[in-house]
KOLTI-419358 format. One record per residue (C-alpha): x, y, z negated. Coordinates in steps of 0.25 Angstrom, whole numbers, padded with zeros to 4 digits, always signed. Example, Ala and Ser with C-alpha at 12.3 -4.5 7.8 and 13.67 -1.06 7.14 Angstrom:
# KOLTI-419358
+0049-0018-0031
+0055-0004-0029
This chain:
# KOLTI-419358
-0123-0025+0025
-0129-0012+0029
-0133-0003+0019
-0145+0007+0025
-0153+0015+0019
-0167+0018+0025
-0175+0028+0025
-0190+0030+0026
-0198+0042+0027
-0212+0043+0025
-0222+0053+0029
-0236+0057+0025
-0245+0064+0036
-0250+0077+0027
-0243+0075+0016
-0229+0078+0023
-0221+0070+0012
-0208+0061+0016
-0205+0049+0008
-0190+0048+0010
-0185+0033+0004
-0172+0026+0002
-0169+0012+0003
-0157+0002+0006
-0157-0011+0016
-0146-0022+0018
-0144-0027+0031
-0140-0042+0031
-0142-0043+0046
-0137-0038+0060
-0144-0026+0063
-0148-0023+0078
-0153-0009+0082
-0164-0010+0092
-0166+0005+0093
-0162+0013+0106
-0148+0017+0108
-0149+0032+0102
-0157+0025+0090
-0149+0014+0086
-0142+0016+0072
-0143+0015+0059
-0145+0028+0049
-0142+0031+0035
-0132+0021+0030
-0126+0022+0018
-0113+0019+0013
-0109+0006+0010
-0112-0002-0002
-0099-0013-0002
-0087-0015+0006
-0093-0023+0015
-0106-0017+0017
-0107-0011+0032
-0104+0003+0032
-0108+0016+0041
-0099+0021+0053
-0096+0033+0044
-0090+0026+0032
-0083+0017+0043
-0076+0029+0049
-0072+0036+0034
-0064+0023+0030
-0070+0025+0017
-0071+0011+0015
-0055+0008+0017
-0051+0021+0010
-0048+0021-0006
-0041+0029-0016
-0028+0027-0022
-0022+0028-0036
-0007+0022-0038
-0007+0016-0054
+0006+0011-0056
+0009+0000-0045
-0006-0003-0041
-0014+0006-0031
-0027+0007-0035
-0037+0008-0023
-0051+0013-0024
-0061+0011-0012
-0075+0013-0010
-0082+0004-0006
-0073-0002-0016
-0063-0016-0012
-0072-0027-0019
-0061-0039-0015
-0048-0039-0009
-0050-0044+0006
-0039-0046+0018
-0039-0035+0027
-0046-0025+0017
-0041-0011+0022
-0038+0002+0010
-0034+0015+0015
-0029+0026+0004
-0022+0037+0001
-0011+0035-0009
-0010+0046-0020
+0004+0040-0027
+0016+0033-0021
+0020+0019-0026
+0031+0017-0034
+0033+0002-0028
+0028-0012-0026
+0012-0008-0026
+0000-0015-0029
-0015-0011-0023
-0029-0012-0032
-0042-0010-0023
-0054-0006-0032
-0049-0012-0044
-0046-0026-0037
-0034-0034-0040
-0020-0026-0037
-0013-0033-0026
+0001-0028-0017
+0001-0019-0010
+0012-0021+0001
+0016-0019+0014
+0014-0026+0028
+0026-0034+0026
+0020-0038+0010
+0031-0032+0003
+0029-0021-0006
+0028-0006-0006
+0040+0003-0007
+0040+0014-0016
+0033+0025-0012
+0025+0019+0000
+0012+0024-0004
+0013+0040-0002
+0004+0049-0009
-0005+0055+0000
-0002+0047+0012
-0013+0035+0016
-0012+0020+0016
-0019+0008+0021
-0018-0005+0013
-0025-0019+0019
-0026-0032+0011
-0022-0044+0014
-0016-0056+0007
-0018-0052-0007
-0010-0038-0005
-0013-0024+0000
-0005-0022+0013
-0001-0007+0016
-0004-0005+0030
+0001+0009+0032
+0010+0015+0026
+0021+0028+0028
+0031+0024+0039
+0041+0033+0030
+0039+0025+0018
+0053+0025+0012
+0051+0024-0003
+0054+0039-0009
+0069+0039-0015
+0073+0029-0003
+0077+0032+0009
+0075+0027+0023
+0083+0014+0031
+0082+0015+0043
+0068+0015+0047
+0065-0001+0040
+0069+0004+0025
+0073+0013+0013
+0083+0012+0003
+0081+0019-0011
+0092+0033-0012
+0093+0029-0028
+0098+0015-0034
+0092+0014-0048
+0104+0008-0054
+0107-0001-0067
+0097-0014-0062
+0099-0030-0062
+0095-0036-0047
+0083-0042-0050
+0079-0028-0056
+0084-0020-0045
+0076-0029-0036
+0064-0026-0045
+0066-0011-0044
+0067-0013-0029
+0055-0021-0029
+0047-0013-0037
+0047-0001-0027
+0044-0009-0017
+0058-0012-0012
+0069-0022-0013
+0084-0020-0014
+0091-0016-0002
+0098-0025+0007
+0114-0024+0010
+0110-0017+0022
+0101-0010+0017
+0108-0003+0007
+0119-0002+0017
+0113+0005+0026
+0107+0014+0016
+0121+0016+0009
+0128+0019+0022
+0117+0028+0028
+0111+0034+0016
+0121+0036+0009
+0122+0050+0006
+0107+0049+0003
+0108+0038-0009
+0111+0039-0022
+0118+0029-0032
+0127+0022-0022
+0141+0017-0026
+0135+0020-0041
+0132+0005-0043
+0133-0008-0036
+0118-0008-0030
+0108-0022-0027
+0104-0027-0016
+0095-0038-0010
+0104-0047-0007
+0111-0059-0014
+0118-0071-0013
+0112-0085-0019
+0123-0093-0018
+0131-0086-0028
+0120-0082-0035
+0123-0065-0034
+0118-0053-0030
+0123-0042-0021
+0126-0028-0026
+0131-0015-0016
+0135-0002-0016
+0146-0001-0027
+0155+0009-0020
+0152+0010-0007
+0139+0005+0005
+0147-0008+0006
+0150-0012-0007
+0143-0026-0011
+0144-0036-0022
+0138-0049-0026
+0136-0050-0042
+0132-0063-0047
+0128-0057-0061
+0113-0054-0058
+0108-0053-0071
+0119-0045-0076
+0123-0036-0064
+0116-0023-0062
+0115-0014-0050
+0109-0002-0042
+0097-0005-0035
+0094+0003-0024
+0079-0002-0015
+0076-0003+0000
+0063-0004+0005
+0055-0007+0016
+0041+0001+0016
+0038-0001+0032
């Protein structure tokens, strides 16, 4: 639908007064300019009235329509567009600039719409620290979440440190915790426990860079079913390992890995 408004100007032979007036069509139709090549066109269109109204080149180039502001309130993203989102649909396309970081698992409200998950390509949550203050984001909808389609190559949560160039590995274990509420902690930061290899590598490479090793035996996300236990690592050295079979008793260190690209 093409919003136009038109514009008539009368004049009165001797009395030299112009009547300038105002009015809006709606265009149902195709249109078909019929006018010589230099004239063809239309002039004077206004902004559009609803997100899928047509809209001018000039609105087109300013992405206006894709960008929002952004305000973090707790674990919920709160975006603000104009013209505003009136229902989620596949493929709908936000781009804004954050202005706080997430803390963790994160959650996106368009235009005071229902809160769904925001995640990444591969469906699994952010990581800590994903969005960056000042840096801009794309999301896209699809399949009842928000899908972050760009996002910092160097987005190692801050207080981890880089794997290799597949993960990160937190520098601090926050001791004292059961293992289904480190696995919590983890998740809730947009990670998971590491895995033996993981915390290997970080432990032997690392090293020097990471606090609270060998203070505590440490999680990890791994355990064996048939005996109905839980792995721990990290007691005195990087190849310390122990299977407890006391999980609702037995507390540990819990140290998260994740995996933001």
């Amino acid at each position: 639908m093409l919003r136009h408004t038109l514009r008539w100007v009368l004049t009165y032979t001797g009395i030299g007064l112009s009547l300038l007036l105002n009015a809006q069509i709606e265009v149902t139709g195709p249109i078909r300019s019929t006018g010589s090549a230099g004239q063809r066109g239309v002039a004077g269109t206004a902004e559009p009235l609803t997100d899928d109204a047509a809209i001018t080149l000039s609105v087109a180039a300013s992405g206006q329509l894709h960008w929002a502001s952004a305000i973090l309130v707790g674990d919920t993203l709160e975006l603000g567009s104009q013209p505003p989102v009136s229902s989620y649909r596949n493929g709908q396309l936000l781009r804004f600039v954050s202005t706080a970081s997430n803390t963790g698992a994160t959650w996106l409200r368009a235009d005071g719409l229902a809160a769904m998950p925001l995640v990444r390509t591969d469906g699994l949550p952010l990581a800590y620290g994903t969005l960056r203050v000042g840096s801009m984001f794309e999301v896209i909808f699809a399949n009842n979440s928000w899908i972050l389609v760009i996002a910092p190559k160097d987005a190692c949560p801050p207080g981890s440190l880089p794997l290799g160039t597949y993960a990160c590995i937190d520098a601090e274990a926050v001791a004292g915790l059961g293992y289904y509420a480190a696995m919590d902690h983890c998740s809730d930061k947009g990670g998971k426990l590491c895995t033996w290899d993981e915390y290997f590598l970080g432990c032997t490479l690392l090293g020097a860079q990471m606090s609270g090793l060998f203070d505590e035996w440490e999680w990890i996300d791994d355990s064996a079913n048939h005996t109905h236990t839980a792995n721990q690592v990290g007691r005195s050295t990087c190849m310390s390992e122990r299977s407890t079979n006391g999980i609702p008793i037995f507390t540990g260190d819990a140290r998260c890995c994740y995996h933001p690209r």
